[in-house]
Backbone bond lengths (Angstrom), bond angles and torsions (degrees), N, CA, C in turn:
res aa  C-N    CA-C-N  psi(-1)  N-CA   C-N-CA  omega(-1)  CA-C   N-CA-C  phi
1 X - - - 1.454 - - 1.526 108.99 -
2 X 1.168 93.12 168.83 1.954 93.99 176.03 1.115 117.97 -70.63
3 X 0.986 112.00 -43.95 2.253 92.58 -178.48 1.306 104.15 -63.97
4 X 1.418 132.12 -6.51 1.646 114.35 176.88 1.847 114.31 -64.12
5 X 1.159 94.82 -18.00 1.434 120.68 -169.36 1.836 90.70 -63.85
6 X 0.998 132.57 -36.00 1.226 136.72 178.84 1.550 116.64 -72.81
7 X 1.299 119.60 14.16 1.371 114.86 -160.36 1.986 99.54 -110.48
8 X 1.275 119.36 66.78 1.405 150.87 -150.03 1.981 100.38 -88.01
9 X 0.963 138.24 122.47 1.591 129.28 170.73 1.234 85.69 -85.63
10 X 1.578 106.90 149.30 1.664 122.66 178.25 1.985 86.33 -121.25
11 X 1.429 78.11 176.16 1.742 86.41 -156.70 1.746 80.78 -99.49
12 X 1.439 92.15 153.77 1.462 127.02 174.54 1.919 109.40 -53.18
13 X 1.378 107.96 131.17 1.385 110.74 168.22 1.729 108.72 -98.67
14 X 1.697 101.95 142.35 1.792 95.55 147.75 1.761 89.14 72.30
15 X 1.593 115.84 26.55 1.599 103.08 172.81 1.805 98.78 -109.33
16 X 1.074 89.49 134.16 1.602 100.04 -167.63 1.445 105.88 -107.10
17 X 0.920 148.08 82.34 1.567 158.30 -172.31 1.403 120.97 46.02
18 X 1.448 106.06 22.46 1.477 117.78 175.40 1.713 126.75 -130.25
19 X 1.169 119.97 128.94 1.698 126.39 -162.75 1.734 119.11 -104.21
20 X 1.608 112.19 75.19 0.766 114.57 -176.34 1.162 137.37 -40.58
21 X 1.561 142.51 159.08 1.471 115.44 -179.68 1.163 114.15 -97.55
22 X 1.492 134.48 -161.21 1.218 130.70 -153.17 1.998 108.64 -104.13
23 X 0.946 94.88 125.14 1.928 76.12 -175.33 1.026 129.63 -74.79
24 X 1.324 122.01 166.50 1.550 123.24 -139.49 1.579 104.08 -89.22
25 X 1.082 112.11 -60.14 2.130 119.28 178.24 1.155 98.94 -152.20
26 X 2.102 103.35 95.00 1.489 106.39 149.42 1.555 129.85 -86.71
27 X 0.787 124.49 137.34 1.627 134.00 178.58 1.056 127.17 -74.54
28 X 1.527 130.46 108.24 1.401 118.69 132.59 0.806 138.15 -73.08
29 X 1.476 120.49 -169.16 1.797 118.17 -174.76 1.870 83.13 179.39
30 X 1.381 99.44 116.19 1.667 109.89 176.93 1.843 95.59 -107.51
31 X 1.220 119.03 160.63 1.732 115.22 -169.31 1.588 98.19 -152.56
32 X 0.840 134.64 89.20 1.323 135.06 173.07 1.971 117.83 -50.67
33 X 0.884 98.92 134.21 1.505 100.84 -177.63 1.510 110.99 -137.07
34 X 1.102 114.12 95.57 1.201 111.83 -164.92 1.483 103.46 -125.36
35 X 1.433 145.48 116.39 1.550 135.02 -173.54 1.955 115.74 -116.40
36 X 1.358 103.37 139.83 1.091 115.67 -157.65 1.530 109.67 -32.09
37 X 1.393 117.26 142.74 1.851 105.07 167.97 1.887 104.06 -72.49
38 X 2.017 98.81 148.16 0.813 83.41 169.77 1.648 121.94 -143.99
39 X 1.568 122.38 134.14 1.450 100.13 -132.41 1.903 97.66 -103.47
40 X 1.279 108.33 167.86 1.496 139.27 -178.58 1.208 113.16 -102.08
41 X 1.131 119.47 125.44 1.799 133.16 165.85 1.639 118.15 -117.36
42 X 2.014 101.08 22.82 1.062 86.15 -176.00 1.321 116.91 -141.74
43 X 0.980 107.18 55.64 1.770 113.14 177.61 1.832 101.22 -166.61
44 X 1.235 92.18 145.37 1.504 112.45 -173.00 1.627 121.47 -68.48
45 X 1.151 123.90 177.93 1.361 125.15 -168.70 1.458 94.13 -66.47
46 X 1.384 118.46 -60.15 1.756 129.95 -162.01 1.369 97.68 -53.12
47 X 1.789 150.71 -16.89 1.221 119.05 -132.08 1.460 89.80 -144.02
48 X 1.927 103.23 -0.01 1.869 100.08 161.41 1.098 134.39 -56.41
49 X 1.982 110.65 -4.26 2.180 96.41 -156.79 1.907 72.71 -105.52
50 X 1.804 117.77 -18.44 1.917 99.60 -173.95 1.264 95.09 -86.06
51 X 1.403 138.19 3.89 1.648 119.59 175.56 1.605 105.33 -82.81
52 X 1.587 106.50 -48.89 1.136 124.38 177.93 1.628 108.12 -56.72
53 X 1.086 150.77 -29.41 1.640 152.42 135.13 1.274 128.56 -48.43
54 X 1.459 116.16 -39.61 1.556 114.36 -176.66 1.505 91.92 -93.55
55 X 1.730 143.69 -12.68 1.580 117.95 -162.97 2.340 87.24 -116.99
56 X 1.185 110.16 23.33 1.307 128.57 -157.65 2.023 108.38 2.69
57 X 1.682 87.00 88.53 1.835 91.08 -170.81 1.847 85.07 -140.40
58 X 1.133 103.45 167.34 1.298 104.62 -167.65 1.861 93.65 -131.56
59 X 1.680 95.00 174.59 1.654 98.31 175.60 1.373 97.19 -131.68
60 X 1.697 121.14 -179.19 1.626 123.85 150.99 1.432 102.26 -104.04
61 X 1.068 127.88 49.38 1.238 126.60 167.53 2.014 121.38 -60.86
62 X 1.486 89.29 148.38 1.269 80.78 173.03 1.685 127.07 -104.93
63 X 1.228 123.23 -8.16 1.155 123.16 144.77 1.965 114.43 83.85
64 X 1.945 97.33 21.30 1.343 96.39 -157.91 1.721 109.11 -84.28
65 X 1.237 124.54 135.99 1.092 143.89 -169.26 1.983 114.06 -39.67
66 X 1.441 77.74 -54.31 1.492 93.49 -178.67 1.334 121.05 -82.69
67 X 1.558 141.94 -20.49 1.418 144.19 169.06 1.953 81.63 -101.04
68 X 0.934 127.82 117.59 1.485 136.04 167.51 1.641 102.66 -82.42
69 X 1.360 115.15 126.31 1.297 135.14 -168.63 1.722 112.25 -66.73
70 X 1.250 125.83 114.81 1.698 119.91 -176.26 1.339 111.68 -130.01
71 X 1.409 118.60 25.82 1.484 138.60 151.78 1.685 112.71 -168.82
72 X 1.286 83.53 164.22 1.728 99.97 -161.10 1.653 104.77 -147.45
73 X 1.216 109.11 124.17 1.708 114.18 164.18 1.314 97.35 -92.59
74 X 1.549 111.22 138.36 1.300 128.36 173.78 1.454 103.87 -120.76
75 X 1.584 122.79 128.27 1.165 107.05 177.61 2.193 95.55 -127.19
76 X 1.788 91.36 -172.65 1.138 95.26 168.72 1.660 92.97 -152.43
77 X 1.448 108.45 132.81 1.236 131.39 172.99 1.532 124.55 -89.32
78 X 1.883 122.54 113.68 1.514 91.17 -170.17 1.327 97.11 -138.05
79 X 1.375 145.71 170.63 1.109 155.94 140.57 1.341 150.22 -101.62
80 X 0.955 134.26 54.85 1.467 119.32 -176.25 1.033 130.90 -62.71
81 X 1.558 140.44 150.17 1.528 165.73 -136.30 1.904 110.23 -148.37
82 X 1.168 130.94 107.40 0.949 135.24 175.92 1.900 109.49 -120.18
83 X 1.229 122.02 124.61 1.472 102.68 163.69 1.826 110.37 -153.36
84 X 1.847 85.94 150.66 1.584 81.18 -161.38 1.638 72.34 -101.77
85 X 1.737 89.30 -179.43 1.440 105.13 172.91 1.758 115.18 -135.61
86 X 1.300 117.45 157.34 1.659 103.01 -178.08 1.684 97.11 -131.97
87 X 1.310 116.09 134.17 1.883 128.55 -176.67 1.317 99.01 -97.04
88 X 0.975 143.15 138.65 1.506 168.31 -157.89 2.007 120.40 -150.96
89 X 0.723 97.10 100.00 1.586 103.48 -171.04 1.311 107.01 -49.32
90 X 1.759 125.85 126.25 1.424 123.18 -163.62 1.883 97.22 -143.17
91 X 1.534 120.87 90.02 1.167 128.50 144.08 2.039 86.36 82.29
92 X 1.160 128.14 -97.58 1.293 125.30 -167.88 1.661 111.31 -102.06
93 X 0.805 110.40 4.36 1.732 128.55 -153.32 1.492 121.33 -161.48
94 X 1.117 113.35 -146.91 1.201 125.43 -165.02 1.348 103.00 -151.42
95 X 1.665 110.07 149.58 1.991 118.04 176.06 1.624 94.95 -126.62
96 X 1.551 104.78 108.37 1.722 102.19 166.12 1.492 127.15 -92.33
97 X 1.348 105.16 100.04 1.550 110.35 166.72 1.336 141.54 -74.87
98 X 1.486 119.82 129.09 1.704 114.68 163.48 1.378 112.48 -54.48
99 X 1.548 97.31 117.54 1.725 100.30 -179.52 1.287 86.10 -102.36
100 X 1.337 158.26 -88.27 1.213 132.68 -88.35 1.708 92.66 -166.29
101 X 1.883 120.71 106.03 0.848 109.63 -146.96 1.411 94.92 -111.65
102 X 1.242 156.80 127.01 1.036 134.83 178.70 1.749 127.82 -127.53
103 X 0.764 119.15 134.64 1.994 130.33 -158.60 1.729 109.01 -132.08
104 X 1.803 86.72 117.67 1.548 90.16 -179.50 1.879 81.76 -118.28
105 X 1.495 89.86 137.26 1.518 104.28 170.21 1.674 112.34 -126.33
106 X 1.039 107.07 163.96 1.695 108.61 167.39 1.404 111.33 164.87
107 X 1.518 104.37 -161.46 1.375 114.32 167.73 1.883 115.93 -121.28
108 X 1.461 114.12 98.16 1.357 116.93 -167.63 1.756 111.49 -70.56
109 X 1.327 84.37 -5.14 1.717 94.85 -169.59 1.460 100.35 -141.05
110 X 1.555 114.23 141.71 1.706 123.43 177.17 1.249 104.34 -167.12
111 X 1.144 105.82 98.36 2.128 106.23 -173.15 1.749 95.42 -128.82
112 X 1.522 93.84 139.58 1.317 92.32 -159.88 1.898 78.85 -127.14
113 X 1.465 109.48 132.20 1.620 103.16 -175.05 1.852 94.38 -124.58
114 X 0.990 103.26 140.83 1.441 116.44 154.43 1.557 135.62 -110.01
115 X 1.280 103.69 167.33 2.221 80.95 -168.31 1.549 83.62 -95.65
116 X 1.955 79.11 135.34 1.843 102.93 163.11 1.617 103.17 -53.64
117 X 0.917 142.65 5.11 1.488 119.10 -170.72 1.374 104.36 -84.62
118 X 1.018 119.45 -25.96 1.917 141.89 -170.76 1.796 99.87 -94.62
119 X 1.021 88.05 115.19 2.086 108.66 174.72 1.468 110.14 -76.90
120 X 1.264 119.04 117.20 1.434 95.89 -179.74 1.563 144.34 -60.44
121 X 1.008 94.04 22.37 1.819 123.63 -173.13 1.221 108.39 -81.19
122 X 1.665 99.79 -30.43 1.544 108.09 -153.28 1.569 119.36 -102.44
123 X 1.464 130.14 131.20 1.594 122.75 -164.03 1.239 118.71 -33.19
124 X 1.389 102.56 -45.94 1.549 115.01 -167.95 1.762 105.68 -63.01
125 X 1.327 103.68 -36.90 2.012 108.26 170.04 1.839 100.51 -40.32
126 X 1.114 92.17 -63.65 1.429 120.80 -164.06 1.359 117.56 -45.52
127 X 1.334 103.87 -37.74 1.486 103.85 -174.28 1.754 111.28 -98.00
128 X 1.333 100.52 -27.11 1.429 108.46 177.69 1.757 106.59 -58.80
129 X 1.741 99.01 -44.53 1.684 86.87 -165.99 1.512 100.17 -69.18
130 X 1.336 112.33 -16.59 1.495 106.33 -179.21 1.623 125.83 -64.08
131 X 1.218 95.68 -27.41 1.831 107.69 -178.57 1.620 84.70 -83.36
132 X 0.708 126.99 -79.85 1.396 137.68 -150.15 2.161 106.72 -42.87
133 X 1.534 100.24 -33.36 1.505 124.29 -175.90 1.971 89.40 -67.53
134 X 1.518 107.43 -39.36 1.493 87.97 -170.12 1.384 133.99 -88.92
135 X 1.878 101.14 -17.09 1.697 105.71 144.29 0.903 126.25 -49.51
136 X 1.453 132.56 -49.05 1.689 129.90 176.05 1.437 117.84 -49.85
137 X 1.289 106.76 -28.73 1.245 120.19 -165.01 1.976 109.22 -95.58
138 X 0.891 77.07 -24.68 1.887 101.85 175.97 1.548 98.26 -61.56
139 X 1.882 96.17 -74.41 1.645 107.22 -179.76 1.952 122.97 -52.01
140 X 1.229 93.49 -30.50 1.817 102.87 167.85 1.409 99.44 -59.55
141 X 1.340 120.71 -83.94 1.211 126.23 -145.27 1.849 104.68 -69.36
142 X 1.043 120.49 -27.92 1.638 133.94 177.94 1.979 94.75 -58.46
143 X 0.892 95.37 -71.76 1.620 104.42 167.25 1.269 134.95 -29.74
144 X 1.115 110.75 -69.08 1.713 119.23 154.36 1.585 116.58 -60.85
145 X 0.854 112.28 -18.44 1.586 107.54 -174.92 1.668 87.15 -92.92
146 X 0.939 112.80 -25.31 1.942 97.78 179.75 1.422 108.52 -73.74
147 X 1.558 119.44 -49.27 1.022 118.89 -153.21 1.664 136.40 -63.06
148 X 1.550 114.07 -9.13 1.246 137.06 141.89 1.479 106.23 -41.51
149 X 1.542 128.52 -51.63 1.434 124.91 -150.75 1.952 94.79 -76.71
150 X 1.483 92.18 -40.77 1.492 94.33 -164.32 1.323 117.23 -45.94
151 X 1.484 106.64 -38.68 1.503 132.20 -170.27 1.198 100.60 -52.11
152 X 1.315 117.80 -85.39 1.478 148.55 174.16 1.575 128.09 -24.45
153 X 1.595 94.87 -34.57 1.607 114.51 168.34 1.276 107.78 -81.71
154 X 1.406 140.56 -35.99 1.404 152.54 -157.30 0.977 98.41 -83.00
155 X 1.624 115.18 -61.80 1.705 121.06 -170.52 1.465 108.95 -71.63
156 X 1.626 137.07 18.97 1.020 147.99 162.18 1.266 123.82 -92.78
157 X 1.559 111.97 -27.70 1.283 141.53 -169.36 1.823 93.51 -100.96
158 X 0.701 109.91 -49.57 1.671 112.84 -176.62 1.673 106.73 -64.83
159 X 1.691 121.65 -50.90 1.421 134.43 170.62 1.300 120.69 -61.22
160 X 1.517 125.29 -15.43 1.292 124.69 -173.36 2.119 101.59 -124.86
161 X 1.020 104.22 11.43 1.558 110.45 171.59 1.688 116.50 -118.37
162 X 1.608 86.13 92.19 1.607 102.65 151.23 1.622 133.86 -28.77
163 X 1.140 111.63 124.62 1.545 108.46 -173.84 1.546 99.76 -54.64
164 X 1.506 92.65 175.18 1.801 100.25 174.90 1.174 131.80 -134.65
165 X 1.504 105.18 82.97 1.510 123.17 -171.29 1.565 120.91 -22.61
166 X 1.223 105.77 126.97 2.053 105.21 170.42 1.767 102.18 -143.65
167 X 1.098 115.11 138.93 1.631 111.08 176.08 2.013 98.53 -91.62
168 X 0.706 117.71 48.29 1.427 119.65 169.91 1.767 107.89 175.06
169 X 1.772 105.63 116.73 0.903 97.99 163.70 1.666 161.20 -60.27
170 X 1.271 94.67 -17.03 1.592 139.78 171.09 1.760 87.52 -30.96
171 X 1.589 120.29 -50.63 1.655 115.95 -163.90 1.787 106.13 -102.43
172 X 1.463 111.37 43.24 1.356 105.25 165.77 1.283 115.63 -106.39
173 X 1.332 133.69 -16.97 1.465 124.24 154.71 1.911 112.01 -53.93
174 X 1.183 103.22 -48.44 1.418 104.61 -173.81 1.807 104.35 -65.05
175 X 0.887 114.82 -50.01 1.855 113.87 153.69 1.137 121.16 -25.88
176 X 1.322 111.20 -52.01 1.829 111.80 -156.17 1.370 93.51 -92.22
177 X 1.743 134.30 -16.53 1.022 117.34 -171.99 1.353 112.68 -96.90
178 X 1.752 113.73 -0.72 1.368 107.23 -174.70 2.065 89.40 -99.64
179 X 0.723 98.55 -42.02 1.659 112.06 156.62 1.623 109.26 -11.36
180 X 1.236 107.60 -75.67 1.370 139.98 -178.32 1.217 121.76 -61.31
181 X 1.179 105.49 -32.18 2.229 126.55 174.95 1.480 90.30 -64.25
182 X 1.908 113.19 -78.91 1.052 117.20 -162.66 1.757 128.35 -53.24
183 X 1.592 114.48 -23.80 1.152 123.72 162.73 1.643 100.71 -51.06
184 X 1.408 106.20 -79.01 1.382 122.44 -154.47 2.025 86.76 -50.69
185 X 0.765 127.45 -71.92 1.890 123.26 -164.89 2.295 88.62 -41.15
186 X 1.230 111.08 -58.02 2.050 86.92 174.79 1.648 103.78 -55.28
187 X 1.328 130.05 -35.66 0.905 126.42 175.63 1.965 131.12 -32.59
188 X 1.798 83.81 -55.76 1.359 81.46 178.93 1.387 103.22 -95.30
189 X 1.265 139.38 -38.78 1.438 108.97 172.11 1.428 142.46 -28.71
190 X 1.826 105.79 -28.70 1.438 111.97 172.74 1.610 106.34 -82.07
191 X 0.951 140.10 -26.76 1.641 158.11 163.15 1.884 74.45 -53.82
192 X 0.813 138.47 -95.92 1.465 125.12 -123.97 1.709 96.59 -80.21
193 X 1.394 120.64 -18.37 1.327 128.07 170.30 1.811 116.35 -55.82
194 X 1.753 101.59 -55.43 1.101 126.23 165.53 1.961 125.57 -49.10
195 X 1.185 90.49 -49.22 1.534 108.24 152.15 1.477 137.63 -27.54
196 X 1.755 97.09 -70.21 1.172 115.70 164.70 1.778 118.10 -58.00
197 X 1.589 97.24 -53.57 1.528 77.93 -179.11 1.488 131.14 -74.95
198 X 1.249 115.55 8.83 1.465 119.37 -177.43 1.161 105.00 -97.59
199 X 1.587 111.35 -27.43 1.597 106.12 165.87 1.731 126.22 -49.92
200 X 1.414 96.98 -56.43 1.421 122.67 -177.71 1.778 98.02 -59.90
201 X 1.149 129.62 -28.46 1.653 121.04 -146.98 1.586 82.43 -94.40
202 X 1.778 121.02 -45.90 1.685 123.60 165.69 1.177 92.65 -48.57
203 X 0.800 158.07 -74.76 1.386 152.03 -103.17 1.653 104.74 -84.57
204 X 1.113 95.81 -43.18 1.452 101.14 -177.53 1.674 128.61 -75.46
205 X 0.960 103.76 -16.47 1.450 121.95 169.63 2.227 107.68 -90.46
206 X 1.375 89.96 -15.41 1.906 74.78 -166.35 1.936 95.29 -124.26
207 X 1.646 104.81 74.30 0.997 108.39 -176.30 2.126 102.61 -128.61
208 X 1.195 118.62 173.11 1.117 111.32 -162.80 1.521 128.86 -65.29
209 X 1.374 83.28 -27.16 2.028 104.01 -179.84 2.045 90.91 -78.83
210 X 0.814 124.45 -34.94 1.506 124.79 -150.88 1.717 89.45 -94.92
211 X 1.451 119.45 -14.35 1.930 121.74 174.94 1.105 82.95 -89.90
212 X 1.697 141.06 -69.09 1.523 128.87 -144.08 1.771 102.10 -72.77
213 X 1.349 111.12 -28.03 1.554 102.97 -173.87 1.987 96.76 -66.34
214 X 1.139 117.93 -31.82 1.505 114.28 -165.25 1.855 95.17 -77.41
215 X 0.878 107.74 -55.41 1.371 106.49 177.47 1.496 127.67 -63.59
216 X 1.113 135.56 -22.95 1.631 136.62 155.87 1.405 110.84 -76.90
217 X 1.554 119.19 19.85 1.916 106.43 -173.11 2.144 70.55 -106.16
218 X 1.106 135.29 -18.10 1.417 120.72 -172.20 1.673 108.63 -126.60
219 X 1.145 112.66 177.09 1.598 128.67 -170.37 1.139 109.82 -114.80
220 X 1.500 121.37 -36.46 1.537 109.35 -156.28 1.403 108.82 -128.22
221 X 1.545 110.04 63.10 1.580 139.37 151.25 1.627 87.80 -60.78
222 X 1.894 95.40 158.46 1.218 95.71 -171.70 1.902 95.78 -82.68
């Protein structure tokens, strides 16, 4: 896939006239974190873009003028980056390697609101939570289907990066943290890769024929 295309060796820090070799089995470990959506019956159509500002979570909404919007998935996208490192004594010095890389991704946030004006009794409830049930479900399954790639790209980046020679250990924190930058920058490129396609995968479901088909299955829109 295309974000593998991102899986780039960055050059060695702090190597002082020596070419470490390649290490033997570094580790990842990808962890999905994904927490239940959880939905709102209590705020109105007008007051989704100040929830979406004051709880700072975003949607792929489409926002079209003419089908007026009466639910909204709000999500929040996050990543964390952890990496240890292991020093190995190399000829005059030392070679510090990324051993053990580890990435928790998910969605810590998934609030799915509908407008209080609609009772849940009522079709129009019904169908909204239904659209709204298949973004969540979009963003689940988009997610997991990446998270194989993430792995796979990382542990490419981990297999093709040479340790990074220093004759004093004193500069392996400062290693592991520039170490740790350069992960995290592939990091977010796959985040912004991932991004895109969840946009596009909403996208396709929240188009004008796909509002009027939801809205002619009921009567009592306001």
């Amino acid at each position: 896939m295309k974000f593998l295309a991102f899986c780039f060796c960055f050059f060695p820090f702090f190597a002082w006239g020596e070419n470490c070799p390649y290490p033997e089995k570094p580790f990842v470990n990808v962890f999905l974190q994904a927490s239940e959506p959880v939905y709102s019956h209590a705020y109105s159509m007008e007051e989704f873009a100040l929830f979406s500002q004051e709880n700072k979570i975003e949607s792929f909404s489409n926002h079209n003028a003419d089908l007026r919007e009466r639910g909204v998935t709000f999500f929040k996208l996050q990543s964390d980056l952890t990496l240890e490192t292991e020093a190995k004594r190399y000829k005059n010095g030392f070679c510090i390697y990324p051993k053990t890389l580890t990435i928790k991704i998910g969605f810590p946030k998934m609030i799915v609101l509908i407008d209080k004006k609609y009772k849940k009794t009522s079709c129009a409830y019904q169908e909204i939570l239904k659209h709204e049930n298949t973004h969540v479900l979009i963003n689940y399954k988009t997610l997991e289907e990446f998270l194989p790639h993430l792995k796979e790209a990382q542990e490419k980046i981990m297999k093709t990066q040479k340790g990074t020679f220093t004759r004093n250990l004193f500069y392996e924190n400062s290693i592991k943290r520039k170490l740790t930058k350069n992960f995290m920058e592939k990091n977010t490129s796959f985040l912004s890769f991932l991004k895109s396609t969840l946009q596009k995968r909403n996208g396709k479901i929240d188009t004008l024929q796909s509002y009027q088909e939801l809205q002619n299955r009921c009567t009592d829109w306001d």
